[in-house]
C-alpha positions in Angstrom: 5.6 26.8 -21.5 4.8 25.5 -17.9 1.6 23.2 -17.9 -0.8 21.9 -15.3 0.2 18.9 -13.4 -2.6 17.2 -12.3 -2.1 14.6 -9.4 -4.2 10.9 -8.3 -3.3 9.6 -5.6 -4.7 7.0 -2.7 -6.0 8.3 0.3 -3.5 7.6 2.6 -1.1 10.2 0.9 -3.0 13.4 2.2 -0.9 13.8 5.3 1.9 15.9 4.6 1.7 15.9 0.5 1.1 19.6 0.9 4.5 20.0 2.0 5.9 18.5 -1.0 3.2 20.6 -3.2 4.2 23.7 -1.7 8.4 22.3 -1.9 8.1 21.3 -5.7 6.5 25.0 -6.7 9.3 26.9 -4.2 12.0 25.3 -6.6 10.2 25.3 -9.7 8.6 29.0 -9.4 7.6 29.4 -12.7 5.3 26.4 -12.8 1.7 26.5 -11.7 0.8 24.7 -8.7 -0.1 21.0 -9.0 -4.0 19.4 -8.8 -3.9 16.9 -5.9 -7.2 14.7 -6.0 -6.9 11.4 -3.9 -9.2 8.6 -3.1 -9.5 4.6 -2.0 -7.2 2.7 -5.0 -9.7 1.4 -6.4 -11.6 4.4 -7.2 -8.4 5.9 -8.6 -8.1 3.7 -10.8 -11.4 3.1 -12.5 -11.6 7.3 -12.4 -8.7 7.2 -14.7 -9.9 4.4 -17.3 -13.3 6.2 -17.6 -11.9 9.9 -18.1 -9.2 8.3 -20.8 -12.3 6.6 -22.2 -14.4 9.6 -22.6 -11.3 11.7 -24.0 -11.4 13.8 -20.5 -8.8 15.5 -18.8 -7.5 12.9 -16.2 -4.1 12.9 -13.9 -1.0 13.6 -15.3 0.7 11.8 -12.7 -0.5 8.5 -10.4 0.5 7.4 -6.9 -1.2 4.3 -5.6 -0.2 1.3 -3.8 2.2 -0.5 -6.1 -0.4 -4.0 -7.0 -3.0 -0.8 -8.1 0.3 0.2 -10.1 1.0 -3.3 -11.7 -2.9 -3.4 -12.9 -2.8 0.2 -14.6 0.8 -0.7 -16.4 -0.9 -4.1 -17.5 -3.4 -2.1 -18.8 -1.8 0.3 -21.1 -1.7 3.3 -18.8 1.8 4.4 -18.3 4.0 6.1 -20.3 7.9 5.6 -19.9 9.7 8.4 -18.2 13.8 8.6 -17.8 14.0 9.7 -14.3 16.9 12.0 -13.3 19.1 10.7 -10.3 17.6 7.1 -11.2 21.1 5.5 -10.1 20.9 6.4 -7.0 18.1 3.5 -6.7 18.3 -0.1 -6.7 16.9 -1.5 -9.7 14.1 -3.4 -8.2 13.1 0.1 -7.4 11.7 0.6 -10.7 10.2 -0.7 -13.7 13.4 -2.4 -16.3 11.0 -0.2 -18.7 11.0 3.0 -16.9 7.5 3.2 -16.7 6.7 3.0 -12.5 9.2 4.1 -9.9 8.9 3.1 -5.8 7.8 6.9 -4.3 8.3 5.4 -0.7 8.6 2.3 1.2 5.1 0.9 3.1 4.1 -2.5 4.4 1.4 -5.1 5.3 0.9 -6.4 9.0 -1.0 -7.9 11.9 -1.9 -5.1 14.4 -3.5 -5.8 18.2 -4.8 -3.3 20.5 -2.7 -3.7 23.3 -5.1 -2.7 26.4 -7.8 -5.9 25.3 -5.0 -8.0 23.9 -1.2 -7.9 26.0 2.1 -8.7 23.6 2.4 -11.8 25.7 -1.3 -12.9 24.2 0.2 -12.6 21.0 -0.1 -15.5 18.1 3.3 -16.6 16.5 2.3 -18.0 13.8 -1.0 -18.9 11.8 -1.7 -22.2 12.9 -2.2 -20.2 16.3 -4.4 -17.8 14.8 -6.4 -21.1 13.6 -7.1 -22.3 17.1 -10.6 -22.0 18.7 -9.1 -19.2 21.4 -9.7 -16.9 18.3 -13.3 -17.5 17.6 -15.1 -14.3 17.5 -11.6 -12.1 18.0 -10.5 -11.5 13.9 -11.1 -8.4 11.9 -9.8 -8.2 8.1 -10.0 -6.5 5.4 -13.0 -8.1 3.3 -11.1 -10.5 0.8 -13.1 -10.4 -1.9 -15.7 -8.1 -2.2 -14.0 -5.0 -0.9 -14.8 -1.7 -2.9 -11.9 0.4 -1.9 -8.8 -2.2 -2.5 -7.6 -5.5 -1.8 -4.2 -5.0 -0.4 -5.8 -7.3 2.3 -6.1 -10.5 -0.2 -2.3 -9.5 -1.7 -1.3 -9.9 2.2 -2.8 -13.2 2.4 -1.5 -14.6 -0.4 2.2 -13.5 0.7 1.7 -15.1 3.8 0.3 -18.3 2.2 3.9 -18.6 0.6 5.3 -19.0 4.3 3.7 -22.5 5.4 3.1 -25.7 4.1 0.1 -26.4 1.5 -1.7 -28.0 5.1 -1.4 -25.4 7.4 -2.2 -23.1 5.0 -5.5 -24.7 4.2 -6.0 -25.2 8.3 -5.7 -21.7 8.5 -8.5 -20.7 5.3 -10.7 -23.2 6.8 -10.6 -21.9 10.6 -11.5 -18.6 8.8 -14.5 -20.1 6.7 -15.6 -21.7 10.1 -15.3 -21.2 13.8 -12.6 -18.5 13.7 -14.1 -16.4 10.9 -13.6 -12.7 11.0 -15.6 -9.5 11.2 -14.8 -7.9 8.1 -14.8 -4.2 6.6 -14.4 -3.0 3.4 -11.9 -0.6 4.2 -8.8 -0.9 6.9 -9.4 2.2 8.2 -12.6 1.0 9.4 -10.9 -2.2 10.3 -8.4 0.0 12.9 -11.1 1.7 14.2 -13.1 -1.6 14.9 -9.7 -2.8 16.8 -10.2 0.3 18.6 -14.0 0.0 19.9 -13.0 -3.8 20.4 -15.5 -5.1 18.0 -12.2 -7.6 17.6 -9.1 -8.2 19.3 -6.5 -9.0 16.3 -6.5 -7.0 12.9 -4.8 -9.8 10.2 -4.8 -7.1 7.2 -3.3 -3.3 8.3 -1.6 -1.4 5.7 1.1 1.1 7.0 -0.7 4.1 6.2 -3.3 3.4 8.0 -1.8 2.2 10.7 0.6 5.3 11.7 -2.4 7.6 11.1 -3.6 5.9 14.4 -0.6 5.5 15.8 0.1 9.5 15.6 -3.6 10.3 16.9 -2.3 8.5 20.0 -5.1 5.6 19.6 -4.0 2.5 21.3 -3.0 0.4 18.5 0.7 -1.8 17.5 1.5 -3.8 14.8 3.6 -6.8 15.5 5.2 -9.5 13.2 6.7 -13.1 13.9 9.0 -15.7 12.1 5.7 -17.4 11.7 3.6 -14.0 10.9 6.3 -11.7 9.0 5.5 -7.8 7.3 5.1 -8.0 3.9 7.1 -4.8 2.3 5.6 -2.8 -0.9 5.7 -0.2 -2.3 3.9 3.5 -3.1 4.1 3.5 -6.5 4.7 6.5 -8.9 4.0 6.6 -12.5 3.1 9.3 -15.8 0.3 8.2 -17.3 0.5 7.7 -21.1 -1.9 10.9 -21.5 0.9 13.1 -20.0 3.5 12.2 -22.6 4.1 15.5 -24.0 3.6 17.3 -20.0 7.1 18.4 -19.2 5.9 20.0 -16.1 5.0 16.8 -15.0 7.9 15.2 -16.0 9.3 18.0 -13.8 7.3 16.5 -10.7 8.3 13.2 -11.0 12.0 13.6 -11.3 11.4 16.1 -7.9 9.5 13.3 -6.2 12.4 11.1 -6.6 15.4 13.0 -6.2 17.1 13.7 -2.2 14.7 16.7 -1.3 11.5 14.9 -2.6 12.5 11.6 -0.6 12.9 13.9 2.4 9.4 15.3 2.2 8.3 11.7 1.5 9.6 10.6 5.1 7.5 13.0 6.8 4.3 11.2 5.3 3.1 8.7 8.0 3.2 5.3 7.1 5.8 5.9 4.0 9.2 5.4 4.3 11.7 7.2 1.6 12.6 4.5 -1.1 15.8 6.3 -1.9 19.3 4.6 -0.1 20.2 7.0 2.6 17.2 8.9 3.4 15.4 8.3 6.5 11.8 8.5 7.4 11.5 11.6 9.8 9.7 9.3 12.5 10.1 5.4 13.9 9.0 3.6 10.9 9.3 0.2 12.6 10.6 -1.8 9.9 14.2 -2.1 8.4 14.5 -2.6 4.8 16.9 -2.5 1.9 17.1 -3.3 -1.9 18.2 -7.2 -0.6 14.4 -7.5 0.6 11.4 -9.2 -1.4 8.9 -6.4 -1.9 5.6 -7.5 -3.2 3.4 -8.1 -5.1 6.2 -10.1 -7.3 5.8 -11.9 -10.7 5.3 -15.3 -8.0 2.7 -13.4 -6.4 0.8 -12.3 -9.1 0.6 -15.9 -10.4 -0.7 -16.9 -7.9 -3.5 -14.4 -6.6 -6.3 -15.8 -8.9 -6.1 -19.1 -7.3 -5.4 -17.7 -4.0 -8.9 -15.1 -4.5 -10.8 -18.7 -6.2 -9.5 -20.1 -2.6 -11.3 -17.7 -0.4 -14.5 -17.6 -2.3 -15.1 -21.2 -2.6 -14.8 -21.2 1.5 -17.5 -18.4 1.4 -15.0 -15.7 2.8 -16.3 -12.2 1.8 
């Protein structure tokens, strides 16, 4: 008997997900249509614990950004799922344990608007960024006290593993002092202040955020350096423990992660298909393969606590 498969996912996942809605029911006809609910990661998240808490009914399946992803599987939340077509993948595509799987590609960068701030203005690395010429011209995503997520503070902490213990602290303190940054809880309102040039350089833009923009035609570009690289992640997909016994949804996730799913996928803007062979359906930007670090890794994730301690000892929101 077809159930009800009931969807979470971030925000940044409403572009184009109907397509895939709509594609999963055309091939599976006799199963109802899926629930889609999204909202910021963090929100997801804590929407989840407190409907398993209360015995409610809650998503059947999760897609959030993949440190949101690492939390929840910490947590107890996932179930393990046996995906069809899962060798098609490289392994670091997917939980040893089966229970998370990479839906699509995304990344971390530095973005500028280019009519206040030419390429040839750029920083190349971030002992530039800590000169006085950037006083007054940062934007972030707030580091610690953010409400909707704190991809920002994961992006930091990957770039801290890319210069020496001093130039790293250089770089904390110029933000703690002269250089420190307008900051906004959430990096869509961090784009849109690039935009109005309430700041010149955005240190913390995630991908789906970014090509939103970049599609509406506003004048924004992300750049990276030697010194200032991407930092690749994931979207991450998971059945939560609730929807053990939910075939149907068990249904949706092998679809999300078999050729025509990953197709649909690289029409979302600011995801790239995770699958070997499948493009994204516009200029993503970035080249990748399963040889790349994606993060947040098991070095990362030691780390961030000390990293977070870091920022709010300095006084850095």
């Amino acid at each position: 008997m077809p159930e009800r498969v009931i969807i979470y996912a971030s925000l940044g996942l409403r572009s184009g997900t109907s397509d895939l809605l709509w594609a999963f029911r055309k091939k599976n006809t006799l199963e109802e249509f899926p629930v889609y609910l999204d909202d910021h990661p963090f929100q997801v998240h804590e929407r989840i614990r407190e409907e398993m808490g209360h015995g409610m009914r809650t998503a059947d399946i999760v897609m959030v950004p993949h440190y949101v992803a690492l939390k929840m599987r910490a947590e107890g939340l996932f179930t393990e799922h046996d995906a069809k077509g899962l060798g098609a993948y490289p392994s670091k595509f997917y939980d040893p344990k089966l229970s998370w799987f990479a839906a699509g590609v995304t990344f971390m960068t530095m973005a500028h608007n280019p009519r206040r701030l030419p390429v040839k203005d750029l920083p190349q690395s971030l002992e530039e960024i800590a000169s006085p010429r950037w006083s007054g011209a940062l934007g972030m995503q707030s580091l610690t006290s953010s409400k909707f997520g704190n991809i920002g503070a994961h992006y930091m902490n990957f770039l801290r593993r890319k210069v020496s213990a001093k130039r790293w602290r250089d770089f904390l303190e110029s933000l703690a002092g002269q250089n420190r940054p307008t900051t906004y809880d959430c990096i869509d309102h961090l784009l849109q202040g690039l935009i109005d040039g309430d700041h010149r350089l955005s240190l913390t833009v995630y991908s789906l955020a970014y090509f939103r923009e970049r599609t509406a035609g506003s004048p924004v570009r992300s750049f990276a350096t030697e010194g200032i690289p991407r930092m690749l992640t994931f979207t991450t997909v998971a059945l939560l423990k609730t929807a053990r016994e939910n075939r149907s949804a068990r249904k949706f996730l092998d679809f999300l992660l078999s050729e025509d799913g990953q197709r649909l996928i690289g029409r979302i803007t600011g995801i790239a298909p995770s699958m070997p062979g499948v493009k994204a359906g516009y200029p993503f930007e970035v080249e990748y393969s399963s040889k790349d670090v994606f993060h947040p890794d098991a070095e990362d994730a030691e780390s961030l606590s000390s990293t977070l301690e870091s920022f709010s000892k300095l006084g850095l929101p």
